[in-house]
Chimera marker file (.cmm) of the C-alpha trace (Angstrom):
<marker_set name="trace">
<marker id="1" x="36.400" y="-128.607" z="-15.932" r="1" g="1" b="0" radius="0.5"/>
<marker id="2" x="34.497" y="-128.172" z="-13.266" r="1" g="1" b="0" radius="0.5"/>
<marker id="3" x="35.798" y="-127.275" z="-9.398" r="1" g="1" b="0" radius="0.5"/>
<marker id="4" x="33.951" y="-128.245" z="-5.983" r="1" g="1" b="0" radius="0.5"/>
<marker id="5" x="33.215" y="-125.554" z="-3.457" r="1" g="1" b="0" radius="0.5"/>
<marker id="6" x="36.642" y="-125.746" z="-1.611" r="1" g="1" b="0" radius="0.5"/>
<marker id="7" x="38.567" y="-125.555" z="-5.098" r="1" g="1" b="0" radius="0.5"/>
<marker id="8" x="36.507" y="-122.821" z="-5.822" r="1" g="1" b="0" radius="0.5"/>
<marker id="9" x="37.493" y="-121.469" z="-2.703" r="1" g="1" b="0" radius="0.5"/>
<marker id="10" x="40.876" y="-121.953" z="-2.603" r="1" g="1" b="0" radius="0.5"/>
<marker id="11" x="40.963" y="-120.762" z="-6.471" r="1" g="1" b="0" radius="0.5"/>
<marker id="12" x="38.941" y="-117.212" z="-5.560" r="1" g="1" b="0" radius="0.5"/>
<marker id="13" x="40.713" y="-116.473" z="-2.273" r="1" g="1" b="0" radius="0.5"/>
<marker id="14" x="37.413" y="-116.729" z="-0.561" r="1" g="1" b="0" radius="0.5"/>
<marker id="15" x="35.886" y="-118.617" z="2.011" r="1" g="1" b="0" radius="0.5"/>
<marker id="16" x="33.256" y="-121.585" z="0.796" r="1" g="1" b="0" radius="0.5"/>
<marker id="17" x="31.134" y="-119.420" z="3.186" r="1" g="1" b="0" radius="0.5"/>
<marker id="18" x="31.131" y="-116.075" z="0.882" r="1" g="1" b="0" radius="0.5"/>
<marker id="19" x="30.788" y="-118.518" z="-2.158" r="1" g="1" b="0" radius="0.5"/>
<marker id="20" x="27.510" y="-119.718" z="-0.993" r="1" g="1" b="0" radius="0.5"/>
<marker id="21" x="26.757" y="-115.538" z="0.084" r="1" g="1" b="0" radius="0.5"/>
<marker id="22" x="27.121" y="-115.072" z="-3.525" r="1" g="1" b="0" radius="0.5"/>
<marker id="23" x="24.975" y="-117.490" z="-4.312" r="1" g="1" b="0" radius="0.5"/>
<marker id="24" x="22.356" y="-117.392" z="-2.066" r="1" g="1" b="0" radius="0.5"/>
<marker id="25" x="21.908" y="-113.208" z="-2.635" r="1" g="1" b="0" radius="0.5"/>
<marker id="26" x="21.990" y="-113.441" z="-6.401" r="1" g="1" b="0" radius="0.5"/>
<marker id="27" x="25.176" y="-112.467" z="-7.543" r="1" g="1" b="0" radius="0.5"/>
<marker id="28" x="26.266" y="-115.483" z="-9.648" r="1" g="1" b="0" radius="0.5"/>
<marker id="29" x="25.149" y="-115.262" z="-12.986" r="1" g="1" b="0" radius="0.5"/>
<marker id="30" x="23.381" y="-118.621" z="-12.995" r="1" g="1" b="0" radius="0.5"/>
<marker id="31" x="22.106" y="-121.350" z="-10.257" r="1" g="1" b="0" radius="0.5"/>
<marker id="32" x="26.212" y="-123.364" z="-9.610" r="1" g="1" b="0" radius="0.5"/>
<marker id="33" x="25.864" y="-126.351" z="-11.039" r="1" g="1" b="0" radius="0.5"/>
<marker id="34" x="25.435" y="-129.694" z="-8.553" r="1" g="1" b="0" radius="0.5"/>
<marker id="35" x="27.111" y="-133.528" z="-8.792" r="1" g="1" b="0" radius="0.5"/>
<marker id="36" x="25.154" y="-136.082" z="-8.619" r="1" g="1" b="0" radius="0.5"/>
<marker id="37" x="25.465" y="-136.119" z="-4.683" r="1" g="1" b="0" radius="0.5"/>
<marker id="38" x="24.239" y="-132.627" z="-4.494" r="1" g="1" b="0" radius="0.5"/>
<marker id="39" x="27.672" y="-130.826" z="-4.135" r="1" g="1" b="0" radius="0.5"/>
<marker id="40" x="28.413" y="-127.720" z="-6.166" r="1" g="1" b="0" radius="0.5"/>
<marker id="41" x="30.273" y="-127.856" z="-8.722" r="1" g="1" b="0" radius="0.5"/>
<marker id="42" x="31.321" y="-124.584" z="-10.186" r="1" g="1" b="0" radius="0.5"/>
<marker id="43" x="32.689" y="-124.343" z="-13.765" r="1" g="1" b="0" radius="0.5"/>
<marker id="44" x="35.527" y="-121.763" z="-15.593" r="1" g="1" b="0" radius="0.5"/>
<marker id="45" x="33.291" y="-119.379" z="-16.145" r="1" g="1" b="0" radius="0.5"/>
<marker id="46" x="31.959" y="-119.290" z="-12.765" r="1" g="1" b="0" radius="0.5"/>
<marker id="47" x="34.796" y="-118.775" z="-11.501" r="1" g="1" b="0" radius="0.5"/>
<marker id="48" x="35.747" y="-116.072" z="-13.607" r="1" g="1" b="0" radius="0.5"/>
<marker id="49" x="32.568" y="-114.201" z="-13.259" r="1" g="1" b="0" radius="0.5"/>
<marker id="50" x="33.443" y="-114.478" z="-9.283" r="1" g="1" b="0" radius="0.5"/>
<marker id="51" x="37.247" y="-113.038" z="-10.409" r="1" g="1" b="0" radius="0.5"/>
<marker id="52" x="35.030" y="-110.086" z="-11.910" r="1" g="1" b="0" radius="0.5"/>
<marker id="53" x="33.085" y="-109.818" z="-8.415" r="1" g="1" b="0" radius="0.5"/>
<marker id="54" x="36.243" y="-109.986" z="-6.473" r="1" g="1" b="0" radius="0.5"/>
<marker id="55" x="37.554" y="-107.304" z="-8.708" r="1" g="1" b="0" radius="0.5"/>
<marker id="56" x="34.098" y="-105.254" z="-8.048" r="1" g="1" b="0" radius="0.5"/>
<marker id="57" x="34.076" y="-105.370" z="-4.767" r="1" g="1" b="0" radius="0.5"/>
<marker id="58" x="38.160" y="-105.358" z="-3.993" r="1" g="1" b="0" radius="0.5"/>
<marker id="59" x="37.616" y="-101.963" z="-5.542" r="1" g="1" b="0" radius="0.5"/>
<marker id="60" x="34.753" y="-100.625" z="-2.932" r="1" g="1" b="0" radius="0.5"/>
<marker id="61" x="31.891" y="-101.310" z="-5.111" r="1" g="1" b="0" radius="0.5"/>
<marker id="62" x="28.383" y="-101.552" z="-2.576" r="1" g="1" b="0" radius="0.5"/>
<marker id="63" x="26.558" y="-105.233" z="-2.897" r="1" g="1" b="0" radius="0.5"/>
<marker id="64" x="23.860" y="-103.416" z="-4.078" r="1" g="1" b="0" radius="0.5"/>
<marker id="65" x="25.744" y="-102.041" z="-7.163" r="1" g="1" b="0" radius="0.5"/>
<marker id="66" x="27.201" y="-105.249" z="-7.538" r="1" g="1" b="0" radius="0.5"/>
<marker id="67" x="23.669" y="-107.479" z="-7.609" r="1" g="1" b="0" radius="0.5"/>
<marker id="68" x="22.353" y="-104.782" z="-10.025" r="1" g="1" b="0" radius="0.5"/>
<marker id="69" x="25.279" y="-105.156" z="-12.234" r="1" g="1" b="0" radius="0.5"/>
<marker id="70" x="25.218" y="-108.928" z="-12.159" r="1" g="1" b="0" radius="0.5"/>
<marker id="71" x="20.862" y="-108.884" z="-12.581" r="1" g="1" b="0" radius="0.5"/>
<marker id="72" x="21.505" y="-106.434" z="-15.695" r="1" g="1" b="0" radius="0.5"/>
<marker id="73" x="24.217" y="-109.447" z="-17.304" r="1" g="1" b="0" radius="0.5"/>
<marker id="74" x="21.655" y="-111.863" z="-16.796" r="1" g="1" b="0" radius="0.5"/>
<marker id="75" x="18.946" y="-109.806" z="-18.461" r="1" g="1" b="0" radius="0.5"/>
<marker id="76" x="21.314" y="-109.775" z="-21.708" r="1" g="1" b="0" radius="0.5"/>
<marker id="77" x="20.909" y="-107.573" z="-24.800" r="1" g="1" b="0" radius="0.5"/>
<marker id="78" x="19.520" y="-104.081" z="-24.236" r="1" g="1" b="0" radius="0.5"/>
<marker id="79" x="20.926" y="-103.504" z="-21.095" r="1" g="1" b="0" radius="0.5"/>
<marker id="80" x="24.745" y="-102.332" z="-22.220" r="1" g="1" b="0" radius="0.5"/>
<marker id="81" x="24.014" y="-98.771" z="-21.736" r="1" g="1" b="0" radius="0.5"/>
<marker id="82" x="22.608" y="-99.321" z="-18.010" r="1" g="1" b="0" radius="0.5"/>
<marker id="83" x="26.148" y="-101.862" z="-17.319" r="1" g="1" b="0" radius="0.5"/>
<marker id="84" x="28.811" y="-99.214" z="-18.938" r="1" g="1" b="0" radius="0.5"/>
<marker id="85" x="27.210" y="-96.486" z="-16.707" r="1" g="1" b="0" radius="0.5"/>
<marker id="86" x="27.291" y="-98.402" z="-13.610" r="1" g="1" b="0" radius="0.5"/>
<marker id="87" x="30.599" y="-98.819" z="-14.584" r="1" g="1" b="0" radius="0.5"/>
<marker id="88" x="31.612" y="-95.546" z="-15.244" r="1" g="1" b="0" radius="0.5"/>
<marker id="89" x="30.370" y="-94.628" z="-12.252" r="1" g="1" b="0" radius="0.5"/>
<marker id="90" x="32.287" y="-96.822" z="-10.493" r="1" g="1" b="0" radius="0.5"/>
<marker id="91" x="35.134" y="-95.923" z="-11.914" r="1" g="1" b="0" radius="0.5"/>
<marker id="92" x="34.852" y="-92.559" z="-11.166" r="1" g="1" b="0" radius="0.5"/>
<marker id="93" x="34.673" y="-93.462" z="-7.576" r="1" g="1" b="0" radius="0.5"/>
<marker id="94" x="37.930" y="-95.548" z="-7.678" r="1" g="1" b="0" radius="0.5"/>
<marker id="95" x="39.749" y="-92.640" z="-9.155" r="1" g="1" b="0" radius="0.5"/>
<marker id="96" x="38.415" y="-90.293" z="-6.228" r="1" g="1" b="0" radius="0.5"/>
<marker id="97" x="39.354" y="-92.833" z="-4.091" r="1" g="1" b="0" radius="0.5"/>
<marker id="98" x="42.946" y="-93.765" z="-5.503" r="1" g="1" b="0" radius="0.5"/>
<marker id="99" x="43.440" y="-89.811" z="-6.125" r="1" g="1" b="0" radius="0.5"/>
<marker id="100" x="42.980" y="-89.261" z="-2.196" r="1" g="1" b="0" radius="0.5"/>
<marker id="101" x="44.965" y="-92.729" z="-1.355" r="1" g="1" b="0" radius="0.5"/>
<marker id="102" x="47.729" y="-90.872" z="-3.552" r="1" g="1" b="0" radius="0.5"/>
<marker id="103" x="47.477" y="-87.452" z="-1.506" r="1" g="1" b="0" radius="0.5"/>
<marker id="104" x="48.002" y="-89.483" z="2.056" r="1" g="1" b="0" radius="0.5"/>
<marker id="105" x="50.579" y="-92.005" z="0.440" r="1" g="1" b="0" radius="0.5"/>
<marker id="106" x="52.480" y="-88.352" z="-0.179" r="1" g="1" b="0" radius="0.5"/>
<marker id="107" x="52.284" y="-87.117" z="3.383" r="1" g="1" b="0" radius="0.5"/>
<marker id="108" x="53.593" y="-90.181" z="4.915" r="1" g="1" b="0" radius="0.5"/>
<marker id="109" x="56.681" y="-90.206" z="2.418" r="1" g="1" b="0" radius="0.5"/>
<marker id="110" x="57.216" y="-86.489" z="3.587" r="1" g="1" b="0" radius="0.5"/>
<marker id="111" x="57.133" y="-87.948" z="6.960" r="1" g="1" b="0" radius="0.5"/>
<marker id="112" x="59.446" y="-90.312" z="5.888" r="1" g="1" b="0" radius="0.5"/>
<marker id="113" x="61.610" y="-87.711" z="4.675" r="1" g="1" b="0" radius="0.5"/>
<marker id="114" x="61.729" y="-86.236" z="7.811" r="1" g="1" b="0" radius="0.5"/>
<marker id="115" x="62.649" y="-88.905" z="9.744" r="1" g="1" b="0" radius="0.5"/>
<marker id="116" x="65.325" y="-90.124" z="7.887" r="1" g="1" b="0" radius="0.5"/>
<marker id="117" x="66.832" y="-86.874" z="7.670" r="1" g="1" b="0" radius="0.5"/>
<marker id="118" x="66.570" y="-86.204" z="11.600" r="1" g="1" b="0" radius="0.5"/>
<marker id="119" x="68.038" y="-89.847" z="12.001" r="1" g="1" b="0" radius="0.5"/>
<marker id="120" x="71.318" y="-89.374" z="9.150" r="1" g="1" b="0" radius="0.5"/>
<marker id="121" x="71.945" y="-86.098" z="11.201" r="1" g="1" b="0" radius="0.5"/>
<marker id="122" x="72.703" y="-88.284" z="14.360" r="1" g="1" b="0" radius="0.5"/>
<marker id="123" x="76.116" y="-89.968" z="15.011" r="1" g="1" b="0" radius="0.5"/>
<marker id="124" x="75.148" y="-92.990" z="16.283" r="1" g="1" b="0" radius="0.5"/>
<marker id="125" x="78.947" y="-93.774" z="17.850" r="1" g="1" b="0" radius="0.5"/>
<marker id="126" x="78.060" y="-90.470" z="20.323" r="1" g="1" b="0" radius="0.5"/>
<marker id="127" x="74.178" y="-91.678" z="21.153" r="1" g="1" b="0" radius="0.5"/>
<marker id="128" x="73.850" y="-93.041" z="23.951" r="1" g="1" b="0" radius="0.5"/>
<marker id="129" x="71.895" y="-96.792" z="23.467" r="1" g="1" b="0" radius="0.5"/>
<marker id="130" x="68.126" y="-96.468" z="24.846" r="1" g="1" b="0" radius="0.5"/>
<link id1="1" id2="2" r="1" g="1" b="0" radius="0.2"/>
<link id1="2" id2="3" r="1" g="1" b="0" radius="0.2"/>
<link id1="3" id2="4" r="1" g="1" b="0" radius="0.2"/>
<link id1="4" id2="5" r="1" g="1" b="0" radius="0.2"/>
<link id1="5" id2="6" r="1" g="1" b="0" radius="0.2"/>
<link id1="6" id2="7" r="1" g="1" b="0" radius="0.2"/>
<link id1="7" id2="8" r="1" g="1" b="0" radius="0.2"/>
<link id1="8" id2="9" r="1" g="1" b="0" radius="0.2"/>
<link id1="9" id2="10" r="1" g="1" b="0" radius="0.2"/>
<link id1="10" id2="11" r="1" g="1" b="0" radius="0.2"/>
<link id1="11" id2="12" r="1" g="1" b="0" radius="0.2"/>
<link id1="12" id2="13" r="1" g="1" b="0" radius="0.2"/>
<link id1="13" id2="14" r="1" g="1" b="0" radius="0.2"/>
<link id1="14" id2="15" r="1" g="1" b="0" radius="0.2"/>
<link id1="15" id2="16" r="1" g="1" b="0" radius="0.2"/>
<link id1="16" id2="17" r="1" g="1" b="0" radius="0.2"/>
<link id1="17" id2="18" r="1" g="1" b="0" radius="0.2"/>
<link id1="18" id2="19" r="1" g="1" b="0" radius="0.2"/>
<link id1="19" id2="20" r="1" g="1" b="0" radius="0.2"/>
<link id1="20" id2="21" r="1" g="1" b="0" radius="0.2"/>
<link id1="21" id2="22" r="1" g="1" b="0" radius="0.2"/>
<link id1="22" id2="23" r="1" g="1" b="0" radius="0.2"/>
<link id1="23" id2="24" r="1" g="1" b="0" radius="0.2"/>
<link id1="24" id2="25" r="1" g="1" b="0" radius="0.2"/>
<link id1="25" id2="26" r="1" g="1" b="0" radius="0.2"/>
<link id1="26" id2="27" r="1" g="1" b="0" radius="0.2"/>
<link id1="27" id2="28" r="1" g="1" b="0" radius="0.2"/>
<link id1="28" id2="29" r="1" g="1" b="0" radius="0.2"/>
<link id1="29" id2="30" r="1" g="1" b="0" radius="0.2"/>
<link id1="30" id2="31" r="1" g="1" b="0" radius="0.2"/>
<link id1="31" id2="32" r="1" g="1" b="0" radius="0.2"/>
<link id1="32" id2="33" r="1" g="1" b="0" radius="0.2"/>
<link id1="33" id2="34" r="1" g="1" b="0" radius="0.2"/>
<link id1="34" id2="35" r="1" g="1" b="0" radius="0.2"/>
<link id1="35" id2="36" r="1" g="1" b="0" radius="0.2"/>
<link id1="36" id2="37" r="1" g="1" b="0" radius="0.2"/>
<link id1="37" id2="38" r="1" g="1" b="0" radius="0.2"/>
<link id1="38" id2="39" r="1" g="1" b="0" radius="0.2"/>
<link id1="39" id2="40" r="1" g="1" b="0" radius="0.2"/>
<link id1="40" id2="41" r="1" g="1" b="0" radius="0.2"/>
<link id1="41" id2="42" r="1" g="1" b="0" radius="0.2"/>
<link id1="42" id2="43" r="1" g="1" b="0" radius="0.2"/>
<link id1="43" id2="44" r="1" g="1" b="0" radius="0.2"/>
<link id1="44" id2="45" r="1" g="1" b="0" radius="0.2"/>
<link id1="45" id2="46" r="1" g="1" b="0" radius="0.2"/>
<link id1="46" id2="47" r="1" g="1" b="0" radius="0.2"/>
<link id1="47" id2="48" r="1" g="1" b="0" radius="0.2"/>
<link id1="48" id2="49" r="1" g="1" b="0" radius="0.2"/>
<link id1="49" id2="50" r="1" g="1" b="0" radius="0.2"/>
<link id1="50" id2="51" r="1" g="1" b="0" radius="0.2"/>
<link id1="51" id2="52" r="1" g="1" b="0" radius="0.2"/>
<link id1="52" id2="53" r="1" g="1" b="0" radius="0.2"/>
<link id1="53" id2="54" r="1" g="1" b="0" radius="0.2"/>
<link id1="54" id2="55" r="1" g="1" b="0" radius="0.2"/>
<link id1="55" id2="56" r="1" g="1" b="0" radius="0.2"/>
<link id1="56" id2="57" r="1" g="1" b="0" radius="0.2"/>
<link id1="57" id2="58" r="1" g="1" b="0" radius="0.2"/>
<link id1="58" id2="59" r="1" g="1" b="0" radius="0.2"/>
<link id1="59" id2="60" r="1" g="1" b="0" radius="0.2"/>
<link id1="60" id2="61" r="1" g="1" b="0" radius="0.2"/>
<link id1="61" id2="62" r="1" g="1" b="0" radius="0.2"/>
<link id1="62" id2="63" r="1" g="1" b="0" radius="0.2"/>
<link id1="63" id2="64" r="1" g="1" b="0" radius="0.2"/>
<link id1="64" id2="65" r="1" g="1" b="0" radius="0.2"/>
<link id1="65" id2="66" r="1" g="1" b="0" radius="0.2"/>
<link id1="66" id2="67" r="1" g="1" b="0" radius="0.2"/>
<link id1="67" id2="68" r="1" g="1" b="0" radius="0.2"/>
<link id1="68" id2="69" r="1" g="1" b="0" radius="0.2"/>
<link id1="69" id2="70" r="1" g="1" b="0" radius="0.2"/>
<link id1="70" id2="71" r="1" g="1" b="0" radius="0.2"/>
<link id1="71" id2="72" r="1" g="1" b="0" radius="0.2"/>
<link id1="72" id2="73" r="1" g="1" b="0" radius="0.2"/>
<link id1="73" id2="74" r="1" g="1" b="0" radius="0.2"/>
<link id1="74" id2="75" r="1" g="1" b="0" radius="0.2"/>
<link id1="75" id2="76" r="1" g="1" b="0" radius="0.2"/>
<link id1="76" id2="77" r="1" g="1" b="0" radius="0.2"/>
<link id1="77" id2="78" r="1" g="1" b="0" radius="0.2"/>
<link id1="78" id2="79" r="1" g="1" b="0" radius="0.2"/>
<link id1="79" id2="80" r="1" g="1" b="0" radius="0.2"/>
<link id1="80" id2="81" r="1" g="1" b="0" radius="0.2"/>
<link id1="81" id2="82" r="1" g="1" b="0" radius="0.2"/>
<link id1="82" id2="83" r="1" g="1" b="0" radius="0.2"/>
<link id1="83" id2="84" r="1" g="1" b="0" radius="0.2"/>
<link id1="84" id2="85" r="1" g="1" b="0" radius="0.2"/>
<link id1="85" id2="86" r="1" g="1" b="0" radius="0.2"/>
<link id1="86" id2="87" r="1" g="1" b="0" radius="0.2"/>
<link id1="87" id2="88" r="1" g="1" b="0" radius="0.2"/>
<link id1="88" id2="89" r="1" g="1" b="0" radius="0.2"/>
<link id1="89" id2="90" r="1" g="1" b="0" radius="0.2"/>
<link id1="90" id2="91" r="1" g="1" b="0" radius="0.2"/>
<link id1="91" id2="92" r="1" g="1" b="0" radius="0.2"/>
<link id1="92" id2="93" r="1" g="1" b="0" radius="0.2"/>
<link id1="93" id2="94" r="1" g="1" b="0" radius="0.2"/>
<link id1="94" id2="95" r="1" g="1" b="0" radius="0.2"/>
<link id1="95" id2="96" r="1" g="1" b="0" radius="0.2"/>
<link id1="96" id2="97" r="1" g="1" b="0" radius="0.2"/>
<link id1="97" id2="98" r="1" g="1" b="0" radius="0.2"/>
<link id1="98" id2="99" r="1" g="1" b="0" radius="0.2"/>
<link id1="99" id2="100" r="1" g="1" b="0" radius="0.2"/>
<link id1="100" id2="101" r="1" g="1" b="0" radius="0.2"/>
<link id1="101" id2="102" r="1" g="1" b="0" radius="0.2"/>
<link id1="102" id2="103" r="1" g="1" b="0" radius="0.2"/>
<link id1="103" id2="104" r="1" g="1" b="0" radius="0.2"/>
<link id1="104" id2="105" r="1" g="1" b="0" radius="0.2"/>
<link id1="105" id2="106" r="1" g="1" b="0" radius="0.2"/>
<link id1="106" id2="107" r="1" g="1" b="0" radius="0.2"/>
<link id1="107" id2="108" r="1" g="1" b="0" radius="0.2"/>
<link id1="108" id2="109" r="1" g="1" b="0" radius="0.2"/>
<link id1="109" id2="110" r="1" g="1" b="0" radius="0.2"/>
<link id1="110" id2="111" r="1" g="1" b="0" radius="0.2"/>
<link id1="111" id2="112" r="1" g="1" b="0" radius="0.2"/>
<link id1="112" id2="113" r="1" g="1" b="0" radius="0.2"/>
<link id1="113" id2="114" r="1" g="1" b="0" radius="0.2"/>
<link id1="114" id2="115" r="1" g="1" b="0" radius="0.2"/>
<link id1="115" id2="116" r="1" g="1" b="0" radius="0.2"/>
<link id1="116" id2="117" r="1" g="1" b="0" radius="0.2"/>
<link id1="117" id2="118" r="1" g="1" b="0" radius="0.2"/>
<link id1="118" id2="119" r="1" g="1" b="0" radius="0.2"/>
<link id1="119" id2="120" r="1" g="1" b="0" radius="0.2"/>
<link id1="120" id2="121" r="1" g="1" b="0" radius="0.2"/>
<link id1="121" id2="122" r="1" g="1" b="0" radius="0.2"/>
<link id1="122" id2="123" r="1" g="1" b="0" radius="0.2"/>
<link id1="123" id2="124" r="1" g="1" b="0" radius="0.2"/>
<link id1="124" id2="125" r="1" g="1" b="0" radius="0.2"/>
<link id1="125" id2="126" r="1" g="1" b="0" radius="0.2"/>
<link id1="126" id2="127" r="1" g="1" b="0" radius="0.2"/>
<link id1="127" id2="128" r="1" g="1" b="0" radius="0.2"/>
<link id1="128" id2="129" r="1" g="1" b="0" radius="0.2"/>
<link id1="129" id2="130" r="1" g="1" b="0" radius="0.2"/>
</marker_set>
């Protein structure tokens, strides 16, 4: 099956704008396909390689990374080593990154603690209303 640009779009979550980005700067793992009119037309497997770029990038991964990554799939065979460290690399950056969003995520629910403590501690009938 294949999808035209604002399928693709509204299939990706992305604007027909960053679609043609992708193209244009040599991310996609092949030229999009056109119709006989000239329109794109992308296929399943574009749009799961751009699933696979969304997931790259959702996770903080630089364009650079990301167009090296995609220019080592499209040089095939031989170049597994050079993807799965990229990879891991990446990876080790996302747990960094989720291990410190983990630390804050703790502070506010202390916070939160706090709060709702101070706030159970009030009788509300004797407040006066601000």
């Amino acid at each position: 099956m294949t999808y035209s640009i604002a399928e693709a779009a509204d299939r990706t979550d992305l604007t027909p704008d960053t679609l043609r980005y992708y193209e244009r700067d040599g991310l996609m793992l092949r030229p999009v396909g056109r119709s006989a009119t000239g329109h794109r037309r992308y296929t399943d497997g574009d749009l799961g390689w751009i699933g696979l770029l969304n997931c790259l990038r959702g996770t903080g991964m630089p364009i650079r990374d990301v167009r090296r990554y995609a220019e080592l799939v499209r040089q095939g065979e031989g170049t597994e080593q050079a993807r799965l460290d990229l990879l891991q690399a990446h990876r080790m950056q996302v747990l960094a990154q989720l291990a410190e969003v983990q630390e804050h995520l703790g502070a506010i629910d202390r916070k939160i603690g706090i709060y709702s403590a101070t706030l159970e501690g009030l009788d509300l009938e004797r407040t006066p209303s601000a």
